[in-house]
C-alpha positions in Angstrom: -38.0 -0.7 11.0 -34.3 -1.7 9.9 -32.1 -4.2 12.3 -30.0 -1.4 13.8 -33.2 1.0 14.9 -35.0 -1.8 16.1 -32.0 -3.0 18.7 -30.9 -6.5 17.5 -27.9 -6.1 16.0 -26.3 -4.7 19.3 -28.3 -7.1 21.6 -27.4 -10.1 19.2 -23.5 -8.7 19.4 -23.7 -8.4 23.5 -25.7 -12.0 23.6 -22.9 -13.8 21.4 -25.7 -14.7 19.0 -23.8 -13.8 15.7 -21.7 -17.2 14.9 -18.4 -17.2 17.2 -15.2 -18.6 16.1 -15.1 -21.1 18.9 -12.3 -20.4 21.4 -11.2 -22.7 24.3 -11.7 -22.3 27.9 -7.9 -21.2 29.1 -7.6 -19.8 32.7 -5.2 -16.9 32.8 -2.5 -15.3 35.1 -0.2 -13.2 34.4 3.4 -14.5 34.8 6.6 -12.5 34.8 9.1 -13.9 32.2 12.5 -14.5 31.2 13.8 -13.8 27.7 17.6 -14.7 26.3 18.7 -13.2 23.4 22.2 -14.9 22.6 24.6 -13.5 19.9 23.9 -14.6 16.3 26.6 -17.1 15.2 25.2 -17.9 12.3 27.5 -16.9 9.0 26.8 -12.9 8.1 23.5 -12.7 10.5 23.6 -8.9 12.0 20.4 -8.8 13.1 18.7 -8.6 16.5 15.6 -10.0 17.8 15.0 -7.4 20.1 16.2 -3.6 20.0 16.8 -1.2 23.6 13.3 0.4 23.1 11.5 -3.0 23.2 13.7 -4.4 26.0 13.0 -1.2 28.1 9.0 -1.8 27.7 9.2 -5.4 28.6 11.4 -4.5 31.8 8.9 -2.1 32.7 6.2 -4.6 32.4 7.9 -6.8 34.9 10.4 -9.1 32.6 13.5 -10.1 32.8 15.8 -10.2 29.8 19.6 -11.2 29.6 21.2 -9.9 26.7 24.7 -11.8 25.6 27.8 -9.7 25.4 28.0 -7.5 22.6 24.7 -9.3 20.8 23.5 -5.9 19.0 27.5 -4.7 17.9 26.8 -6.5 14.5 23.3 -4.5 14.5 25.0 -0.8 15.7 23.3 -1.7 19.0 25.7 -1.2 22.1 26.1 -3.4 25.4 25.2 0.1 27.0 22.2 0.6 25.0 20.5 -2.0 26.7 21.8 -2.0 30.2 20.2 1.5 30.2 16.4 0.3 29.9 16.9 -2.6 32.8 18.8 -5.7 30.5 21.3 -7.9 32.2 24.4 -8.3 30.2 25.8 -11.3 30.4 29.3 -12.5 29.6 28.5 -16.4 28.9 26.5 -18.1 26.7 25.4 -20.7 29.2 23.1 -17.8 31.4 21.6 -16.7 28.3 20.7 -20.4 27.6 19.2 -20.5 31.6 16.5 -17.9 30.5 12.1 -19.2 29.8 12.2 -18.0 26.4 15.1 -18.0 24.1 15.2 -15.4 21.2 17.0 -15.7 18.0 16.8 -14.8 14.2 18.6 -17.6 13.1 17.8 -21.4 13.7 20.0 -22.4 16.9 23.2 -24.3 16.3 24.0 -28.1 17.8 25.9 -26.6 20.6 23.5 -24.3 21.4 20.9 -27.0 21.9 23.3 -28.5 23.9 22.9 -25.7 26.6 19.2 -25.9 27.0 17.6 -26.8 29.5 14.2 -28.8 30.2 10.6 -27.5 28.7 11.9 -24.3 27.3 10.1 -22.5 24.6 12.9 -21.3 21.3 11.3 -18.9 19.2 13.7 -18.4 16.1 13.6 -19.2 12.7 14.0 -23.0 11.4 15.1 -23.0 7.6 13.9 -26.7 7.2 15.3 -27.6 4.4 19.4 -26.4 6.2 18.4 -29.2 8.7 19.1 -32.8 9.9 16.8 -35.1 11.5 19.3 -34.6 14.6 18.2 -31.3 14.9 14.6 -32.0 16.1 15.5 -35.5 17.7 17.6 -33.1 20.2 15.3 -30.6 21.0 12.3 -33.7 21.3 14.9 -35.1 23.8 14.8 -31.9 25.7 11.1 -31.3 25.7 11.1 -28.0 24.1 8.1 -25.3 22.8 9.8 -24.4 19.6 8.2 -21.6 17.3 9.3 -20.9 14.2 8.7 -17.4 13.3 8.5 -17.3 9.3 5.6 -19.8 9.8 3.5 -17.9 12.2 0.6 -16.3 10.6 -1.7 -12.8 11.5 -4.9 -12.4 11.3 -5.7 -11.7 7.9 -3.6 -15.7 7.4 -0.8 -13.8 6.2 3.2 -14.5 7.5 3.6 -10.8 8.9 7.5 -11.4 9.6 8.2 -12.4 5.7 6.3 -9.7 4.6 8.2 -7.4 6.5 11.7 -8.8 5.5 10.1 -8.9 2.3 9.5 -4.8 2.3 12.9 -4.4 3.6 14.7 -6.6 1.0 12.5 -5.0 -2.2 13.4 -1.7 -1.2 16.9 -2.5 -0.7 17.4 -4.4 -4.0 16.9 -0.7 -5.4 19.2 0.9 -3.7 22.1 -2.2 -3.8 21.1 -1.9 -7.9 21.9 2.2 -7.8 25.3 1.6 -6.3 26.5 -1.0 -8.5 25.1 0.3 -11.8 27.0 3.9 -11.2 30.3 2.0 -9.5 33.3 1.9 -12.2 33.8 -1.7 -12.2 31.0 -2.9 -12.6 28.5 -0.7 -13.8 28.8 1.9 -16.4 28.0 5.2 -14.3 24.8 5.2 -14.5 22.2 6.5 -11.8 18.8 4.9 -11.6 16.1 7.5 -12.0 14.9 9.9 -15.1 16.1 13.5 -15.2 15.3 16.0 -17.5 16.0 15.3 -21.1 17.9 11.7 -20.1 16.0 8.9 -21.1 14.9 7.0 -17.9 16.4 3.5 -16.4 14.5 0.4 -17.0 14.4 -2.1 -14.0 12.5 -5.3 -14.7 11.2 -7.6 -12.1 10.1 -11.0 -11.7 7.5 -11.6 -9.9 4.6 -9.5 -7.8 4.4 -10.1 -4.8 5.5 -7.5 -1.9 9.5 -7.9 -2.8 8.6 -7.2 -6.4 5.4 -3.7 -4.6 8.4 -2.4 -2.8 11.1 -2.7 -5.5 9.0 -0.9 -8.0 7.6 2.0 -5.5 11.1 3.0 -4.4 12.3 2.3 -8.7 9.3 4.5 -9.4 10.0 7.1 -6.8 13.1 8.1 -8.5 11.6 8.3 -11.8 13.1 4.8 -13.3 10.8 2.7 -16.2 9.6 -0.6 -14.7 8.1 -3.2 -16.0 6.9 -6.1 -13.7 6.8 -10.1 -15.3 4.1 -12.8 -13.5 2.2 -15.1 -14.2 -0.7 -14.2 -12.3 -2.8 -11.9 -13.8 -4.4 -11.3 -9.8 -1.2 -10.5 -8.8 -0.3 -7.9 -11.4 -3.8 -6.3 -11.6 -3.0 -6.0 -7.5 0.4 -4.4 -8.2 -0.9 -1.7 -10.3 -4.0 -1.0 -7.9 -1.7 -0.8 -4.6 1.0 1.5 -7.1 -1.5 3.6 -8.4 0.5 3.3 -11.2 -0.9 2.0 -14.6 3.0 0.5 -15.2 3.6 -2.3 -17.6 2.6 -5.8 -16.9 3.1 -9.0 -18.3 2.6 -12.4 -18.2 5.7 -14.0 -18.4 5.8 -15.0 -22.3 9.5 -15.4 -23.0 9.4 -13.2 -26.4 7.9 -10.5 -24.7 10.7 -11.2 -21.5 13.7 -11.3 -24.0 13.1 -7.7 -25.5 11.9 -6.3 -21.8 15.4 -7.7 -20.7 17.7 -6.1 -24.1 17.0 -2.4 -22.5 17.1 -3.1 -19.1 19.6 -1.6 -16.8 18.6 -3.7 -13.7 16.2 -7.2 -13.5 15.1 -8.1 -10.3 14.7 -11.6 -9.5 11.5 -11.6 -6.9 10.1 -15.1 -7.7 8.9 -17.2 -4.6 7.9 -20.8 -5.0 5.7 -22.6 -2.5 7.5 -25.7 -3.6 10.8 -24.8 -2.3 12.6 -24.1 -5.7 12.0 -21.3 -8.0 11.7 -21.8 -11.8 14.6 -21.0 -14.2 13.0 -17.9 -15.9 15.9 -16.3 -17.3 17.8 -18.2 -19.6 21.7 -17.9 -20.0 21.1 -16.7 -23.4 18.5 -14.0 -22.3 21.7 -12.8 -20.1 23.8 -12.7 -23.0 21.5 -10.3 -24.8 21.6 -7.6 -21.6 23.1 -4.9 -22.2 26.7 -4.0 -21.1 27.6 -3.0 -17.4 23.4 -3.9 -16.6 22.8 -5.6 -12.6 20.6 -8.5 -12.0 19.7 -8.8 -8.3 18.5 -12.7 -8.0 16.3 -12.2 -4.1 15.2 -15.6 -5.5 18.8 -17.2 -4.7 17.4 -18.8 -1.7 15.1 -21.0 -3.6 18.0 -21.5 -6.6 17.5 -18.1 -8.2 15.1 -17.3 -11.2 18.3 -16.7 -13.7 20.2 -19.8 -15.3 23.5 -17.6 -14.7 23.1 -16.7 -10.7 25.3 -18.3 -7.9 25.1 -18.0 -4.5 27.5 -15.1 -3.1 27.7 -13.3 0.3 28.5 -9.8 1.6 32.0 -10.4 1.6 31.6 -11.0 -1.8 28.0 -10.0 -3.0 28.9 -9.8 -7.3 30.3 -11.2 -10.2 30.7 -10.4 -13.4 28.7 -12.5 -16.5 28.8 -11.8 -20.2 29.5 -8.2 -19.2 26.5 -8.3 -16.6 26.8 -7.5 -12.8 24.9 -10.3 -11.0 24.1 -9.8 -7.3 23.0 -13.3 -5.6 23.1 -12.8 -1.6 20.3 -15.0 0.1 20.1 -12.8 3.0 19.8 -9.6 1.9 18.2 -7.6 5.2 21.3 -8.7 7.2 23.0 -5.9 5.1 20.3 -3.9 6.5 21.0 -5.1 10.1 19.7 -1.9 12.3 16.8 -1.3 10.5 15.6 -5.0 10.5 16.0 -5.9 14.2 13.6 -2.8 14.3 11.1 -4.8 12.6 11.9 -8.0 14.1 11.7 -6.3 17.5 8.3 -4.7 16.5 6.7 -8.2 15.8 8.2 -10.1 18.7 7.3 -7.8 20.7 3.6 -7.6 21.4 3.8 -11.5 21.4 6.3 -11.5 24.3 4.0 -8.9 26.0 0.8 -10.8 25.3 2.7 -14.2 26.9 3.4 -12.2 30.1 -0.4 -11.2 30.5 -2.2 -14.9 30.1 0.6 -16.7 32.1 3.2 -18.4 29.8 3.7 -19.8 26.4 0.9 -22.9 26.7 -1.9 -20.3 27.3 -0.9 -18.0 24.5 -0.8 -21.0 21.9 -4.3 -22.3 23.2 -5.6 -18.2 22.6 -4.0 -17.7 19.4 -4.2 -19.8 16.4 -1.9 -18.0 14.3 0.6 -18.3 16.6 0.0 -22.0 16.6 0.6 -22.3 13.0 4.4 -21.1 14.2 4.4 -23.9 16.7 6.7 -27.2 15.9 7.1 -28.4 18.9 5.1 -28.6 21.5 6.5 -29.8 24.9 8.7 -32.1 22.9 6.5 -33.8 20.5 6.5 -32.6 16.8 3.5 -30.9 15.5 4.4 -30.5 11.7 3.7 -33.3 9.5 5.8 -32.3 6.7 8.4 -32.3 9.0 7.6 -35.8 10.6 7.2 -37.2 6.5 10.8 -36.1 5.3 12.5 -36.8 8.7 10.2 -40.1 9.4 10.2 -38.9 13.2 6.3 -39.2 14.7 4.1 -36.2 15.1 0.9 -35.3 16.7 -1.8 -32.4 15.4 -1.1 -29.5 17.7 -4.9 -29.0 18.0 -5.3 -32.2 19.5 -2.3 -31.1 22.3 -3.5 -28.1 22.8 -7.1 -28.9 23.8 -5.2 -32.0 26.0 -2.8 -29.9 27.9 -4.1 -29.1 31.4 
């Protein structure tokens, strides 16, 4: 008789006997809470934490959120939009500031810090390597809960909100590479795609991870030649199972890279380095020999691009012109997609906002959830990241060891 007739698999399920992940003893409540979302006053950020439709659910689940004046214009959200599901709109800064839970996309500024209050918990981003050791000294003074929301993980120990940006800014690159390849300047006319009895566009991209899966789909879907470089042959063999799509793969040899690169129309930069900066792959004479009124899009600009001839530019001015080649090099691409990336900012934050409601404030929900831990560099004040404590030389404690402390 097999294990599922015979009864044990369900009675060893019910009786815990399986191994457990052990979990910690955490006595929950559920708390009403207060959320701020201030208005982004970081250089070009559009986008919004949180959009009308999420607001509305949290209201209705007995939350309070203030919403700065005009916060969502920059996102094609209006003051209205939010008022109309239960937000508070708020004409100063300082109220926002007053709220539980502050919500940004980008990290806060010094005067912002300056406006917080004690043991408040900031959940934004932190771009480490745009800070100063005055940063965290600040918010260690104040004795906040900071989260950083790139570094939080989901289940499967994946970063769920860069993998989202990530879609976004692959499909977009596509798009942004159509317009300038077909605009007068500096392009030559062209739209990317095959048509009947037109030889196809070539778009090559660097790298395979999800930037470089949603760059080729949407390339693909109208028809274009791609051709995907890496040095990974996991990766690649990945790409072309989640495509479907037998298209051409290479390690990055740069022979075979040179003549990829002579018949491109676009190359797509999608190389991301765990070590902070990405490799020169493209060498200023590989540029040279693109072909006339052909657009490189470096996503890799952020990490010092993967093409000897990028510069940083912004959406002011996204492009210049190199050895007759369009170059595109903004480090924040989805902020030119601003209303459709607070949608999935607001669809991550969220279920986590909801879930801190239910077990009775932010302490409880990092003692239930380790991937939200992993988000976690400050905890009450004291700094939980010992990368961070190494290059700033500030003192740091494991989380783990605060978390199964805190009473």
């Amino acid at each position: 008789m097999n294990a599922e007739h015979n009864g044990f698999l369900k009675f060893s399920d019910g009786e815990k006997l399986l191994p457990q992940e052990e979990t910690l003893d955490v006595n929950t409540h559920q708390k009403s809470i207060t959320i701020g979302v201030p208005t982004e006053s970081s250089f070009q950020e559009c986008r919004l934490p949180l959009v009308p439709q999420a607001v509305g659910l949290l209201v209705a689940n007995g939350h309070k959120v203030i919403i700065e004046n005009n916060a969502g214009r920059s996102a094609h959200f209006k003051n209205e939009d939010f008022s109309e599901v239960g937000a508070r709109i708020v004409y100063s800064k300082d109220e926002v500031f007053k709220a539980d839970i502050i919500l940004k996309v980008a990290p806060l500024s010094f005067e912002e810090i300056e406006m917080l209050n004690a043991r408040q918990t900031i959940l934004s981003s932190l771009h480490i390597t745009g800070q100063k050791r005055e940063y965290f000294e600040k918010l260690m003074s104040k004795r906040m809960t900071a989260l950083a929301f790139e570094l939080i993980k989901d289940k499967t120990a994946s970063f769920p909100v860069i993998r989202s940006m990530s879609e976004l800014v692959g499909t977009a690159s596509i798009f942004i590479a159509n317009a300038y390849l077909s605009d007068q300047k500096y392009g030559k006319g062209i739209i990317l795609g095959g048509f009947p009895g037109i030889t196809p566009t070539e778009v090559v991209i660097l790298g395979a991870g999800t930037v470089a899966e949603y760059a080729a789909r949407a390339a693909l879907g109208v028809g274009a030649i791609v051709k995907v470089f890496d040095n990974s042959i996991y990766k690649l063999r990945r790409l072309q199972d989640t495509l479907n799509n037998r298209i051409f793969t290479s390690i990055i040899q740069p022979r075979v890279l040179l003549k990829a690169l002579q018949t491109a129309d676009v190359a797509i930069g999608a190389v991301h380095s765990r070590e902070g900066m990405t490799p020169c792959i493209v060498t200023e004479d590989m540029v040279e020999n693109m072909k006339e009124g052909a657009v490189i899009i470096d996503v890799s600009i952020d990490q010092g691009g993967c093409f000897e001839t990028s510069k940083i530019t912004n959406h002011n001015e996204p492009v210049f012109k190199k050895m007759g080649v369009t170059h595109y090099c903004v480090p924040n691409i989805a902020s030119s997609i601003p209303h459709t990336a607070s949608y999935a900012f607001s669809n991550f934050f969220t279920p986590i906002l909801l879930r801190i409601g239910e077990v009775g404030g932010i302490e409880n929900m990092l003692k239930l959830d380790y991937g939200l831990r992993q988000g976690a560099y400050l905890f009450n004040g004291t700094l939980t990241k010992s990368y961070i404590g190494d290059y700033f030389t500030l003192p740091y404690q494991d989380i783990e060891l605060l978390i199964a402390a805190y009473r």
